[in-house]
C-alpha positions as CSV (number, residue, x, y, z in Angstrom):
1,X,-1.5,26.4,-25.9
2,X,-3.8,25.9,-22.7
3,X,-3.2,29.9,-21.9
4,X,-4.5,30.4,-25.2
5,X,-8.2,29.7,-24.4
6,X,-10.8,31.4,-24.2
7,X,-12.9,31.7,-21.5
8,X,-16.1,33.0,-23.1
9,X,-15.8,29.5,-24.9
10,X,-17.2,28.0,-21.4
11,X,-20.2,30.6,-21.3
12,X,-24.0,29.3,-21.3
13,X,-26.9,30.5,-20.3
14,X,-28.4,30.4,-16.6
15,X,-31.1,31.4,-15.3
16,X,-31.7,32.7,-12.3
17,X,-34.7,30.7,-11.8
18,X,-32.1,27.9,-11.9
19,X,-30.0,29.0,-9.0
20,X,-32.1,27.6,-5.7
21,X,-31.6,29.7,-2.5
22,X,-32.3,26.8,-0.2
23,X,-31.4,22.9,-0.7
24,X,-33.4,20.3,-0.5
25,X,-34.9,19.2,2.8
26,X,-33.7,15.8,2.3
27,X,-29.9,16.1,0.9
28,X,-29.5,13.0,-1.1
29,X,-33.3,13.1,-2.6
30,X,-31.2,15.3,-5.2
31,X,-31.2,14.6,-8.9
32,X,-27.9,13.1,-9.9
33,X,-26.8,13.6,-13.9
34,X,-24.5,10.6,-14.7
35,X,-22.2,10.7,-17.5
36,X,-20.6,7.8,-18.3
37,X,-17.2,7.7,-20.5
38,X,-19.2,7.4,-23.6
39,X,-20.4,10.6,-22.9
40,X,-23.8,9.4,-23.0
41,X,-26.0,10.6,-19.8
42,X,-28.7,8.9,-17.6
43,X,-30.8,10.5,-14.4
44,X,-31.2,9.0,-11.1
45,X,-31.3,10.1,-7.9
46,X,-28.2,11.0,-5.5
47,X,-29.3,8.2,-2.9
48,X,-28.4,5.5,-5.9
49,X,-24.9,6.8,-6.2
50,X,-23.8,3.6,-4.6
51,X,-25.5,1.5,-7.3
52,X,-23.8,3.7,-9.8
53,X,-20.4,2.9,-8.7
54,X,-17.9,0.9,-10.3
55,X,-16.8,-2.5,-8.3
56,X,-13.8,-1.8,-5.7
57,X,-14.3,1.9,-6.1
58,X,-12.3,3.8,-3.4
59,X,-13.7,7.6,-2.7
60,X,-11.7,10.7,-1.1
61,X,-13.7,13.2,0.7
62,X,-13.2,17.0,1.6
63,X,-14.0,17.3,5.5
64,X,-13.0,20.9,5.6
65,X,-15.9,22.6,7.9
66,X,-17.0,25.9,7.1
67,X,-15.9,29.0,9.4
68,X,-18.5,31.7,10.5
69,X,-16.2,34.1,8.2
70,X,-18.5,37.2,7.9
71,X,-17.8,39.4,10.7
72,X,-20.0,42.5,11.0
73,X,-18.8,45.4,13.3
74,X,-20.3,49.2,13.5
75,X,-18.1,52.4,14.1
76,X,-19.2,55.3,16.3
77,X,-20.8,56.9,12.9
78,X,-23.3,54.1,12.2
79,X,-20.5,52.8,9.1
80,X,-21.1,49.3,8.6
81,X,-18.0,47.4,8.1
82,X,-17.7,43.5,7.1
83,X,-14.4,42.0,7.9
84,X,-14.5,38.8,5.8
85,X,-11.7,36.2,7.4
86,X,-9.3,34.6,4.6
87,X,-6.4,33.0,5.8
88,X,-4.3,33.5,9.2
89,X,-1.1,34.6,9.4
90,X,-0.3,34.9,12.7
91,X,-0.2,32.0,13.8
92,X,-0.1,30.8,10.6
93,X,-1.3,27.0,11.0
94,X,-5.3,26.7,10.9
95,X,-5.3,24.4,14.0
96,X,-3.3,26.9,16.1
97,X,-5.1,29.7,15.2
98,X,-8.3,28.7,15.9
99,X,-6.9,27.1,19.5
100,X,-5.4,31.2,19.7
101,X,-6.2,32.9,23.3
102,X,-6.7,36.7,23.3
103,X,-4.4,37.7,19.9
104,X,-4.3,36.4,16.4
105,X,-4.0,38.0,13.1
106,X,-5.8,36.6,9.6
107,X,-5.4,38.1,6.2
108,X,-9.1,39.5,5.4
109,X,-11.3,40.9,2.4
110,X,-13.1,44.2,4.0
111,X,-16.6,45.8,2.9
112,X,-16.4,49.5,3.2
113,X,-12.5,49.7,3.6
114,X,-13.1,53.5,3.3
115,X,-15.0,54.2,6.1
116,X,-12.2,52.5,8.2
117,X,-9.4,54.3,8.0
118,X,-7.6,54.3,11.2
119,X,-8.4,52.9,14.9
120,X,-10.1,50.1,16.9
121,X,-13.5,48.1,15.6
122,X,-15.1,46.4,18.6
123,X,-18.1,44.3,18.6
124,X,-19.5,42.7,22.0
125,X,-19.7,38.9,21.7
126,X,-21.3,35.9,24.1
127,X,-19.1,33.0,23.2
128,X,-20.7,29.7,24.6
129,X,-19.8,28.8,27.7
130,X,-19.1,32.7,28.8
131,X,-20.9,34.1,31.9
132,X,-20.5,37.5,30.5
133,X,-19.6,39.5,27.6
134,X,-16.0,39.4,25.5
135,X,-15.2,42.5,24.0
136,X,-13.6,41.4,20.5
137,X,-11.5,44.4,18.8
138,X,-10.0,44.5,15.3
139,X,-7.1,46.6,14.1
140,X,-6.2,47.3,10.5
141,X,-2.7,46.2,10.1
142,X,-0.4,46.5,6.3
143,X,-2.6,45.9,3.2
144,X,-1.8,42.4,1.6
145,X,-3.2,42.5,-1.8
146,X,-6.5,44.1,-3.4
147,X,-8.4,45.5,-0.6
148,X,-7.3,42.7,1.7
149,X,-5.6,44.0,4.7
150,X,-3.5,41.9,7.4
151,X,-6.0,42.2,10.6
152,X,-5.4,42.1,14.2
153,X,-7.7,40.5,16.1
154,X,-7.4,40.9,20.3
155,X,-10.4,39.6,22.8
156,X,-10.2,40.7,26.7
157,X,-11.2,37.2,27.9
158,X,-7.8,35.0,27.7
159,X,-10.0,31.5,28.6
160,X,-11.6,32.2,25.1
161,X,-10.4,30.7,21.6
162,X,-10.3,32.3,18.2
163,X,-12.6,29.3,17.4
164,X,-15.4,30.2,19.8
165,X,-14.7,34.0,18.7
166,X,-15.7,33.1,15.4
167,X,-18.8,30.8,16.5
168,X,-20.2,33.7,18.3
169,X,-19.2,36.9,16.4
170,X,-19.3,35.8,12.6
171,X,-22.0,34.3,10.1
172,X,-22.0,31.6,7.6
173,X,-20.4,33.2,4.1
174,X,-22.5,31.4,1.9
175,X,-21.7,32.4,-2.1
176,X,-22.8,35.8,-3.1
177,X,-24.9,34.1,-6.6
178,X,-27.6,33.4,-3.6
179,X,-28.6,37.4,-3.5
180,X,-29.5,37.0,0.4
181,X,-28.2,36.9,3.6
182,X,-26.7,34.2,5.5
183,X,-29.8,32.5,7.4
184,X,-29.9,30.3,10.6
185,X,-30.7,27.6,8.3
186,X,-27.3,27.9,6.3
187,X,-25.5,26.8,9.6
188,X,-26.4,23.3,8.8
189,X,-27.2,23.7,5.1
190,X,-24.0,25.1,4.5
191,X,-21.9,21.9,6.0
192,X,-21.6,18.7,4.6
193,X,-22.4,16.1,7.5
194,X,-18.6,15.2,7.7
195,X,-17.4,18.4,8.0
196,X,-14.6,18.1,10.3
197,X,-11.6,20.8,10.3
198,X,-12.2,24.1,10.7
199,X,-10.8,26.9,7.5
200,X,-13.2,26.9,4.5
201,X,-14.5,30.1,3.9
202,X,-16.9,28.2,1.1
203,X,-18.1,24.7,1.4
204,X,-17.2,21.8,-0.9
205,X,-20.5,21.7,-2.1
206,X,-20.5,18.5,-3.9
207,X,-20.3,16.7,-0.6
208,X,-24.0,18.0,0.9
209,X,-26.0,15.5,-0.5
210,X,-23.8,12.7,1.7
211,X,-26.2,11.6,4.3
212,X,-25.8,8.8,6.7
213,X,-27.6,6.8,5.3
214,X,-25.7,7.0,1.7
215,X,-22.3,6.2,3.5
216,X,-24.4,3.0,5.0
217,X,-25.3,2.3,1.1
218,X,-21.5,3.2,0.1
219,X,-20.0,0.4,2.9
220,X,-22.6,-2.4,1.5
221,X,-20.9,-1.9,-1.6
222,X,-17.8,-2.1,-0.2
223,X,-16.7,1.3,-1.1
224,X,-13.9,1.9,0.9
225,X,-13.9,6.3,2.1
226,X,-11.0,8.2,2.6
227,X,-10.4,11.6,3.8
228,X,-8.7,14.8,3.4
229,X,-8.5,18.5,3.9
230,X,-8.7,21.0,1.7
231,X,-9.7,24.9,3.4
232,X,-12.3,26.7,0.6
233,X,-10.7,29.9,-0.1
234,X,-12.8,33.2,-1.3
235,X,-10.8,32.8,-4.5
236,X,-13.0,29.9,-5.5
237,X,-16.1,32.9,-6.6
238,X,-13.4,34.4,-8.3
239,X,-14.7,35.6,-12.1
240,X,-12.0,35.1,-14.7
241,X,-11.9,38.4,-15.8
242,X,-9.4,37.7,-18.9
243,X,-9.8,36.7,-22.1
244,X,-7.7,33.9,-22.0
245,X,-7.2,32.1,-19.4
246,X,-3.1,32.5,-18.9
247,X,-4.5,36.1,-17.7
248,X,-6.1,34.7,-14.6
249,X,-4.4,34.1,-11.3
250,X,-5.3,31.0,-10.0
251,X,-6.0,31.4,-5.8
252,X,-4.1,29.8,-3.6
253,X,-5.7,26.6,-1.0
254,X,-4.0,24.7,1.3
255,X,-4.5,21.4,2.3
256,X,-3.2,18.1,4.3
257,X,-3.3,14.8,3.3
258,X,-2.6,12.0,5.9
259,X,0.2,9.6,5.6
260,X,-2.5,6.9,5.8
261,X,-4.4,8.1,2.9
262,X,-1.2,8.7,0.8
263,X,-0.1,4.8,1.3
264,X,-3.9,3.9,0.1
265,X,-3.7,6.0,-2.5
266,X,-0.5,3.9,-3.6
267,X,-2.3,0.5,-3.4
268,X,-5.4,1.8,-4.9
269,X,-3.5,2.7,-7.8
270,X,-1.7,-0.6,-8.2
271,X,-4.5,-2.5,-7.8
272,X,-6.0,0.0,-10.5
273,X,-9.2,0.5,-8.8
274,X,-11.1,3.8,-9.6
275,X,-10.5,6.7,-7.5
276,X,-13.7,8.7,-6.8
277,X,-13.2,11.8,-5.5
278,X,-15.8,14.4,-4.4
279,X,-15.6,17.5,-5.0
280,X,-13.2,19.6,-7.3
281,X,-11.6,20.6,-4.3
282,X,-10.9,16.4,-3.8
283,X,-10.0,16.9,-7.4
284,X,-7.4,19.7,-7.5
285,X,-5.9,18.1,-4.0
286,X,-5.8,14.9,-5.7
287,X,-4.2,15.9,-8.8
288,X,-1.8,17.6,-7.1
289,X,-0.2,14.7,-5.2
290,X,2.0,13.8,-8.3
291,X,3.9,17.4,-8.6
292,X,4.7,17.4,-4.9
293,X,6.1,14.1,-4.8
294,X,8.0,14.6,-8.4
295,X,9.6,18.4,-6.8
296,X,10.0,16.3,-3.7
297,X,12.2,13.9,-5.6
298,X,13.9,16.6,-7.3
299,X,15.2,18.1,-4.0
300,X,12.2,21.1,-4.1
301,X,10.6,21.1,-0.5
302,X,8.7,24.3,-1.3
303,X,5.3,22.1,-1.0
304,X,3.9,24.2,-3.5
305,X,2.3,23.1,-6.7
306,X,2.4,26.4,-9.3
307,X,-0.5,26.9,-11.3
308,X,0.9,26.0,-14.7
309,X,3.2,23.0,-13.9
310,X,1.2,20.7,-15.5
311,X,1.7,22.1,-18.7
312,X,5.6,22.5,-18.3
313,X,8.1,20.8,-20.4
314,X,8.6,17.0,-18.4
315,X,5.5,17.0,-16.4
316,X,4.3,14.4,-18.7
317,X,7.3,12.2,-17.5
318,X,5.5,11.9,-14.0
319,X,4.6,8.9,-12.9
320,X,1.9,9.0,-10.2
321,X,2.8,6.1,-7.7
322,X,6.3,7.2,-8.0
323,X,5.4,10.5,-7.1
324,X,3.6,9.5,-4.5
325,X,6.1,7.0,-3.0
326,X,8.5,10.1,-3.2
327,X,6.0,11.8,-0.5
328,X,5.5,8.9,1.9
329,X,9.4,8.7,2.0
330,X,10.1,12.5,2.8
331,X,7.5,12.2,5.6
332,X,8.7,8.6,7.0
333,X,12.2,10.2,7.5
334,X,11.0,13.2,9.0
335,X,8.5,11.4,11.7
336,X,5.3,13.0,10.3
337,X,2.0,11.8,9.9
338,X,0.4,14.7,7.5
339,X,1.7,16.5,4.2
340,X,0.6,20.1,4.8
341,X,1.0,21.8,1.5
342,X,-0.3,24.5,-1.1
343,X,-1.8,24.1,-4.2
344,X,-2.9,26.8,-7.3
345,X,-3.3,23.9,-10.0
346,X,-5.4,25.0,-13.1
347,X,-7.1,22.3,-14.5
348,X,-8.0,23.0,-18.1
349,X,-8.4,21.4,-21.4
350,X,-4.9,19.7,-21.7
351,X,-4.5,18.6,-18.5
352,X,-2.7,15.0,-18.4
353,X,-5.2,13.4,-15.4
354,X,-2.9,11.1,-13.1
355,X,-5.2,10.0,-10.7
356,X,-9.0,10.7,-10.8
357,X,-11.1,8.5,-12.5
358,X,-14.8,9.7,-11.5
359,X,-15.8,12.6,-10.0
360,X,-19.3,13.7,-7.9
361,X,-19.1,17.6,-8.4
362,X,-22.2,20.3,-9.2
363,X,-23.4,22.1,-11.7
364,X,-21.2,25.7,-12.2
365,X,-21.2,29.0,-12.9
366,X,-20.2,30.2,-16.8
367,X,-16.8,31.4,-17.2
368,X,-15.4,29.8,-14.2
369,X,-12.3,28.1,-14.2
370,X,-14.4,24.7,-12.3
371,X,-16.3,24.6,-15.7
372,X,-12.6,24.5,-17.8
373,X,-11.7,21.4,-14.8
374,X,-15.0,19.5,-15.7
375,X,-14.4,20.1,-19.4
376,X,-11.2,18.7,-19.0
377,X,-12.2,15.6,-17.4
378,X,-15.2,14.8,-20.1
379,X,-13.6,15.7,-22.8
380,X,-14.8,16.3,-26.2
381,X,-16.9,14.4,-28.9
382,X,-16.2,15.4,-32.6
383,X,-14.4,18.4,-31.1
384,X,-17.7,19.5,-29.5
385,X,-17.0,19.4,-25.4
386,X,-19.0,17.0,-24.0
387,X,-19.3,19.4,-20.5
388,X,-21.8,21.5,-23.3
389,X,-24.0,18.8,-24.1
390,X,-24.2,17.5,-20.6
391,X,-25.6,21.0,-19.1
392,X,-27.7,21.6,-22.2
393,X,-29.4,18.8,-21.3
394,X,-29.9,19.5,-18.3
395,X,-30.9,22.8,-18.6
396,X,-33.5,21.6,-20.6
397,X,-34.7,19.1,-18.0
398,X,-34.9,21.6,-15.2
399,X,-31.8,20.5,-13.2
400,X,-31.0,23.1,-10.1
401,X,-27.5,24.6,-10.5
402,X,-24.7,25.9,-8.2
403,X,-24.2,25.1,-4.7
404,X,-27.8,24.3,-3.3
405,X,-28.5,22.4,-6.4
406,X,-28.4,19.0,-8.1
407,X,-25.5,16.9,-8.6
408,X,-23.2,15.4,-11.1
409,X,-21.8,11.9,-11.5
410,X,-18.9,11.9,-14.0
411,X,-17.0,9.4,-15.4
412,X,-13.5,10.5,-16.9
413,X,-14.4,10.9,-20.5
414,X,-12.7,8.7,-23.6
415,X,-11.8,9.4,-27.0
């Protein structure tokens, strides 16, 4: 049973020499560590990824952009609290909220929740384009769940939007394996160069080696690029802290997928071209297509794949272009361009892969449930996972791990 494994099975050593706390000054001058179905691996470089994939290839990207989520304020008493923005919830919609004037409320993780236990935070802001100051205030409103609280943000200037509150009052969250402080640097660093729609509270750190240039490469080859949005959450740091993986929660993400993309997707499939997608957020989005448009089918609107439907009793009846016919019909008689939905898919050993067929991702952490998706995908030699052999090797080889490392180029495994 897939609940039934273990997570210290997907434990190896890293060391922190391994973990770089800067990229590259060039993005794509990256190693790349290709794995072909064989399993067998070569190295390049990240600037030959075009080379390196197959004819008619058609690749999905993740143009989330990442929000200045860190927001530091200081009580009267010198307390230092960090309000760390996770989803909004009033409004509720990620373009509205960041279009908000003068009130909006977010769900939010808070550092030193102790020290605030009742009143006002208020932290002086210059949004760009402001002749003067905007006074930003924060209110602690019901606790949601762990030491996240609901929390009420109100600004005095009513021109102003949530988005430029952000720009000026928060910092770039990069991951907390870095062991430093956000940096001006990370501003840029810490976005891939088609980052687009503002939510992620994490980037989708396979995309920063893009560069101009590689897209340039990528339309040569005539690799056709599609889009789609996927918001980071914090959850994606989360340590499984079980020891199998049916205790873990799986975190929530939403994401939209445009009724453009979903009609490629549909010829792509026909055709059977590979679908590239970069990213494991790409990946989980992606994969999550075919529940939506089988629940869809089934009369469930909820728009909400749970995180062990894949392994339920007739999900291996689903056919993907069905599925995702079901979802261009629902929107075509409701008018609407986008599928706005929620996903908390776990990808694990035993996962029946509908529609991926390679995958750019990075090296990650031990124990995380994005090394169980990348085991899945390679599969196993002998009964020996090849996602073991691959980072062995490149352990040994001095790869750079994690977000502001090297990269990955994987082929869905066989046998």
């Amino acid at each position: 049973m897939v609940k039934d494994i273990k997570i210290e099975d997907f434990d190896y050593c890293l060391p922190d020499d391994r973990i770089p706390r800067h990229p590259l000054q060039q993005r794509d001058a990256c190693r790349l560590l290709l794995s072909r179905p064989d399993g067998i691996a070569a190295h390049r470089k990240f600037n030959e990824l075009p080379d390196l994939l197959p004819p008619g290839a058609f690749m999905v990207c993740n143009d989330t952009r990442v929000i200045n989520a860190r927001i530091t304020f200081h009580k009267a008493t010198g307390s230092r609290i960090e309000v760390f923005l996770l989803e909004p919830l009033d409004p509720s919609d990620y373009v509205l909220t960041f279009q908000a004037k003068g009130r909006c409320v977010w769900n939010c993780l808070v550092g030193n929740l102790k020290r605030w236990k009742e009143g006002a935070l208020s932290l002086e802001i210059n949004p760009e384009g402001c002749s003067s100051p905007v006074a930003l205030s924060a209110v602690r409103l019901d606790p949601t769940e762990g030491n996240a609280h609901a929390i009420e943000f109100t600004w005095d200037n009513p021109e102003v939007t949530f988005a430029s509150v952000v720009d000026a009052a928060g910092f770039i969250p990069i991951p907390p394996y870095l062991k430093r402080e956000s940096e001006s640097s990370d501003v840029q660093d810490y976005q891939t160069v088609y980052a687009d729609v503002k939510g992620s509270v994490a980037a989708p750190t396979a995309g920063l080696h893009f560069t101009p240039a590689v897209f340039d490469a990528l339309a040569a080859h005539n690799v056709e690029v599609g889009k789609l949005t996927l918001h980071v959450g914090a959850g994606t740091f989360q340590p499984v802290k079980s020891e199998n993986i049916g205790g873990h929660p799986m975190h929530t993400e939403t994401f939209s997928v445009s009724l453009e993309l979903l009609r490629k997707l549909i010829e792509v499939k026909q055709e059977g071209r590979p679908l590239v997608a970069v990213g494991t957020t790409s990946v989980r989005t992606l994969e999550s297509l075919p529940y939506i448009g089988a629940h869809l089918a089934a009369g469930d609107e909820s728009l909400h794949v749970d995180q062990w439907w894949a392994y339920e009793d007739g999900s291996k009846d689903i056919d993907a272009i069905e599925a995702l016919s079901a979802i261009v019909r629902w929107l075509e008689e409701r008018g609407e361009e986008t599928l706005t939905a929620s996903t908390a898919i776990m990808i694990a050993p035993g996962f029946e892969w509908r529609m991926v067929d390679v995958m750019v991702t990075n090296f990650h952490q031990p124990q995380s449930t994005l090394l169980l998706l990348v085991s899945s995908f390679l599969g196993d030699d002998n009964g020996r996972p090849r996602w073991r052999k691959l980072y062995e090797e490149a352990l040994s080889l001095d790869y750079r791990f994690l977000s502001y490392g090297d990269a990955c180029l994987l082929f869905k495994g066989r046998g």
